[in-house]
C-alpha positions in Angstrom: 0.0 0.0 0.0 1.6 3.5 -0.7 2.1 5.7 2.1 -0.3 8.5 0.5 -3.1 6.0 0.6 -2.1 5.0 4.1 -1.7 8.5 5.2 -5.4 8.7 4.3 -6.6 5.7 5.8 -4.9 6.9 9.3 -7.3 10.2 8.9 -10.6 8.3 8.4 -9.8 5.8 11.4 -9.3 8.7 13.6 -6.0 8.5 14.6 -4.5 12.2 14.7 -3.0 14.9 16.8 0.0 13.2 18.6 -1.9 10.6 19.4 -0.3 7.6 22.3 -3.0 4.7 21.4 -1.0 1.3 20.3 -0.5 1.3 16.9 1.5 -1.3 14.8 2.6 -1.7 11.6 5.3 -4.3 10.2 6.8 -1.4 8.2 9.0 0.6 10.5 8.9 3.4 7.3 5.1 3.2 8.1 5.2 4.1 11.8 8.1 6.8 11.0 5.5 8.4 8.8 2.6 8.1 11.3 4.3 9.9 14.4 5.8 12.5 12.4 2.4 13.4 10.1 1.0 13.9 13.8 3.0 16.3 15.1 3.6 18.7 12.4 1.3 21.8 11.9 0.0 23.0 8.4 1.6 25.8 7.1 -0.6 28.2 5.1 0.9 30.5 2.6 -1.3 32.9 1.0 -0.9 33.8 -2.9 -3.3 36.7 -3.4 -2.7 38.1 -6.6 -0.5 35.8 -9.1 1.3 38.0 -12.2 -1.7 38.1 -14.4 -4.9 38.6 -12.7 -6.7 42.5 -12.7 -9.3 44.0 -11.5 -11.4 42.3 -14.2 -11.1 39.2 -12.7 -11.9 40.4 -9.1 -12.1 43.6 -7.7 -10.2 42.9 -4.5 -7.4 41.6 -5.6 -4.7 43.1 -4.4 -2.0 44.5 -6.9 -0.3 47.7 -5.7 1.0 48.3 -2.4 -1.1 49.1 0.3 -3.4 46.5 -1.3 -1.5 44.6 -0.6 -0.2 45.0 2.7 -4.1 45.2 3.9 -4.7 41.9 2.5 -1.6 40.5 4.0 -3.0 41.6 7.5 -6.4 40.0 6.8 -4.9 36.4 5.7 -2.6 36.4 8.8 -5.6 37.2 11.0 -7.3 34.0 8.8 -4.0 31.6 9.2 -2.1 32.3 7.0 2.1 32.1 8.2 3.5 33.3 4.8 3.0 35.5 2.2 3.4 34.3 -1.6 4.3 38.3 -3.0 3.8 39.5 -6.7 4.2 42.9 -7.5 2.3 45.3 -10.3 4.6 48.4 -12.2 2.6 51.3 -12.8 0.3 49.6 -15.5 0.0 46.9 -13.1 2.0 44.3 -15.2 4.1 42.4 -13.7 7.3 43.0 -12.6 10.0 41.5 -10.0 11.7 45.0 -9.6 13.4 45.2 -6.5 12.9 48.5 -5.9 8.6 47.7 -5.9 9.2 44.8 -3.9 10.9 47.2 -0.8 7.6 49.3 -0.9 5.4 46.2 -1.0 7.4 44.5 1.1 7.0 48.0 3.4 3.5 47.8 3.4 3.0 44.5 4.3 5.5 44.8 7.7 3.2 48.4 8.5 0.5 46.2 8.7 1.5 42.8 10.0 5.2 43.9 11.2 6.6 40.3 11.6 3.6 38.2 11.9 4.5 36.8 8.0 7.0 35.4 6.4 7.3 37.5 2.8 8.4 35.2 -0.2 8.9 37.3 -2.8 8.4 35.7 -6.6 10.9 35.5 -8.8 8.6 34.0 -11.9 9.5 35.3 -15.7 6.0 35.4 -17.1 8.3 34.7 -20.2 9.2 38.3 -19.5 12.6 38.0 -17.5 15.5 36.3 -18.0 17.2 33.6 -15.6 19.9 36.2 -15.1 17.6 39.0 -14.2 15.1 36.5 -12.0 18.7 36.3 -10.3 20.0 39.6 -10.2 16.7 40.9 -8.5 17.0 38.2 -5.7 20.9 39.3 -5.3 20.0 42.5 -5.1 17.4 42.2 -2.9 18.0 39.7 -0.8 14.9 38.9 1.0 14.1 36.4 3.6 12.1 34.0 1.5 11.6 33.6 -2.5 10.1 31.4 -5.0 12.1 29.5 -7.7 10.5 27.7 -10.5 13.3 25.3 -11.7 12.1 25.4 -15.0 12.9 28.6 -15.4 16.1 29.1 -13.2 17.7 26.2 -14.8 15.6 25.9 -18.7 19.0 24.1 -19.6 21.4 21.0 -18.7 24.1 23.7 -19.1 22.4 25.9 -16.4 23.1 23.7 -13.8 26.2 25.3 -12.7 25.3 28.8 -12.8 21.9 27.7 -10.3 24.3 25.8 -8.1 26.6 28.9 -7.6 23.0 30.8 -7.7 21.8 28.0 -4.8 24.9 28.0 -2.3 24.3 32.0 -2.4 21.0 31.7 -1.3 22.4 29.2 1.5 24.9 31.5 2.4 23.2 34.4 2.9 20.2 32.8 4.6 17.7 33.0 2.0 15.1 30.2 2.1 14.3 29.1 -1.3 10.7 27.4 -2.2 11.5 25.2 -5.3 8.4 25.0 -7.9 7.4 22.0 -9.7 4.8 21.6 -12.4 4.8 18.2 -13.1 5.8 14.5 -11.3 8.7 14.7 -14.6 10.3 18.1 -12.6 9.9 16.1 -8.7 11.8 13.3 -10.9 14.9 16.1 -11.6 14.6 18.0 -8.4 15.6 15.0 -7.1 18.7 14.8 -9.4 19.5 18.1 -8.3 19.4 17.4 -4.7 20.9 14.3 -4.9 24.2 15.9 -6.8 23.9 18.9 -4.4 23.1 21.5 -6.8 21.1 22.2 -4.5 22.2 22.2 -1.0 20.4 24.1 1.1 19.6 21.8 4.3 16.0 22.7 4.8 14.2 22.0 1.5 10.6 23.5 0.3 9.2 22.6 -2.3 5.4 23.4 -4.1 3.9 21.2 -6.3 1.8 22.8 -8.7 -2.1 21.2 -9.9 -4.0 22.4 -12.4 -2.8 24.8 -15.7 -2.2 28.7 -14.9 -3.7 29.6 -18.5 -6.7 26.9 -18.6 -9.9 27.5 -19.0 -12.0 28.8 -16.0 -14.2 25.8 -16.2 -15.1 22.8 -14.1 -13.8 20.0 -16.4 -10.4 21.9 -16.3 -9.7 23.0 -12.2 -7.5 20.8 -10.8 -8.1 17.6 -9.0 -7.0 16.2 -5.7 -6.0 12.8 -7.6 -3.8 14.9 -9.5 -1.4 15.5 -6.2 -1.3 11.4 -5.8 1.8 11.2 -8.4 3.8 14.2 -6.8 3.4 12.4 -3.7 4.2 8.8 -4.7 8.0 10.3 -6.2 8.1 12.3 -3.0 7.7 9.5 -0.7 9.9 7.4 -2.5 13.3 10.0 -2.8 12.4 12.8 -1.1 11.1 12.2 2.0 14.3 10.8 4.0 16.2 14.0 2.4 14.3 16.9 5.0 11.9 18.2 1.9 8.8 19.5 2.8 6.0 19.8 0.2 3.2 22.6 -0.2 0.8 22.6 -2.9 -1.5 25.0 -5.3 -4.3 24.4 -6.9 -5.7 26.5 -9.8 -9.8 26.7 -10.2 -12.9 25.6 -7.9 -11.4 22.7 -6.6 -8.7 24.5 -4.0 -10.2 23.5 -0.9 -10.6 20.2 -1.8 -7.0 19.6 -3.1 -5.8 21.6 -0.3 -7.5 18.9 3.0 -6.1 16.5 0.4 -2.2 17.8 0.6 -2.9 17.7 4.8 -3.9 14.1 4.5 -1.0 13.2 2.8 1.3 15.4 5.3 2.0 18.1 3.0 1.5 22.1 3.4 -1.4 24.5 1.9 -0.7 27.2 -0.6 -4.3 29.8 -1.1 -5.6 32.6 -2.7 -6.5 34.4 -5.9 -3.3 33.7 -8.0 -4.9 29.9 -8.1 -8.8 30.3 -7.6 -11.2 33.1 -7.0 -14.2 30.7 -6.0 -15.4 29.3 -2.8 -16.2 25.8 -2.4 -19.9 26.1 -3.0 -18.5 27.7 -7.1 -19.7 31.5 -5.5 -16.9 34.2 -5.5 -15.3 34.6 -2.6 -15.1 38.4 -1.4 -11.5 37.6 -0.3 -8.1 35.8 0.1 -9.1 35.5 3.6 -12.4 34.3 2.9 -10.8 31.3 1.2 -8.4 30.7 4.2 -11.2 30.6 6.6 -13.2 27.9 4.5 -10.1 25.5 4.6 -9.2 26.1 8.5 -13.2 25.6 9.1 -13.1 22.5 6.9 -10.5 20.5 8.4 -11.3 17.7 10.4 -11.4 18.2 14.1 -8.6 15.4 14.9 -6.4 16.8 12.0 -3.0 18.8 12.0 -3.4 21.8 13.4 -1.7 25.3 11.3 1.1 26.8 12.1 1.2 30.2 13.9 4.3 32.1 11.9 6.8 31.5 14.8 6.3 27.8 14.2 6.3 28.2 9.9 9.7 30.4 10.9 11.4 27.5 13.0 10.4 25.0 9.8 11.4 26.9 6.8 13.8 29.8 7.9 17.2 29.2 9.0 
């Protein structure tokens, strides 16, 4: 039996929250996996804007700056530990200027001071370069960012330049989320940890569901079965190396792919970058609003989410 499905059949026996009843299992792997799913919380991060939605597509999305710091306030106050940032220019395209991420990143701490972590995106959009998704991180040198390795390493003969990119980011205590599209990029992360090209001790990574540019329409939101191959390459050669796991989930489906990723011990990514509709298919007012439905629709006997002292201790260095 894989240890997704088993994770799952622990939750609908019961067994949760550090529990001390006997349990046995001939598989020592098994019980490993048991005690620690039990004791660690559920980190929520918050994506609330994405590099493509407008005001179109809701009018409370948050794009400029005090937006933004505003929303950041109300997802804390919902659960939330850690901020996924994106930043608008003037037009409100996207941008990863440094210099707008210091006033976003401004507005957020006025609001929320250091109640979040702030991961700041480095994504292209097919705008930016590898060297310039760099050179903004360099230059601004924030506590947390996203990586997509797709696009920080598009080529065999970019490995190099990422490693000397990745012992940086060790160096100078930047904690890196790694993003993954597809069970073929968990398959090469793995590669890449396993000849150190990526080093860092403390590995995140976010496993993506669902297409960014698909349709907004039930037959194409993502699917909870869709995590279940992430998982199974996970489990098999990246658990026993210190990765945790997070996951998106773009259309109507979040909240159900996100109690999904807590069964199977992973972490919860939310908000409008992914999915503008509650679970009932209405729009949801808010990023908040979304972050209350999932911490209202766990189970009572589940993990519990992490306050951002504990999401600090777990993902910062």
């Amino acid at each position: 039996m894989p240890i997704y499905e088993f994770r799952k059949a622990v939750f609908r026996n019961g067994l949760s929250g550090g529990a001390t009843e006997p349990f046995t299992h001939n598989d020592k792997s098994f019980q490993i996996t048991y005690i620690t799913l039990m004791q660690e919380p559920i980190i929520i991060l918050t994506a609330p804007n994405g590099a493509k939605k407008t005001k179109k597509d809701h009018p409370n999305i948050p794009l400029f700056p005090e937006e933004i710091g505003v929303a950041a306030r109300d997802c804390r106050d919902a659960g939330a530990a850690l901020i996924h940032l994106h930043i608008r220019d003037e037009r409100a395209a996207h941008t990863i200027d440094a210099e707008g991420y210091k006033k976003a990143i401004a507005a957020i701490k006025n609001q929320v001071g250091d109640d979040l972590i702030i991961q700041v995106t480095s994504e292209s959009v097919e705008i930016f370069s590898p060297e310039e998704q760099i050179a903004m991180v360099r230059e601004l040198k924030p506590e947390a960012v996203s990586l997509a390795i797709r696009e920080i390493i598009p080529t065999q003969a970019d490995e190099s330049r990422a490693a000397e990119f990745f012992a940086w980011l060790q160096t100078n205590k930047i904690a890196p989320q790694f993003i993954l599209y597809s069970p073929e990029e968990v398959k090469y992360f793995t590669r890449l940890v396993e000849e150190k090209i990526i080093p860092q001790d403390n590995k995140f990574v976010l496993f993506v569901l669902g297409k960014k540019n698909g349709p907004n329409i039930e037959s194409a939101y993502a699917n909870p079965e869709d995590l279940h191959p992430f998982v199974e390459i996970y489990e098999k050669h990246l658990k026993s190396r210190n990765v945790k796991w997070a996951v998106c989930a773009f259309g109507g489906y979040e909240n159900k792919c996100m109690l999904e990723a807590v069964k199977l011990g992973g972490h919860v990514r939310i908000g409008f970058e992914n999915n503008i509709l509650m679970a009932d298919g209405s729009i949801a007012p808010d990023n908040a609003a979304l972050i209350r439905q999932f911490v209202n629709s766990l189970p009572k006997d589940s993990r519990k989410p992490a306050d951002v002292e504990m999401a600090k201790r777990m993902l910062l260095y």
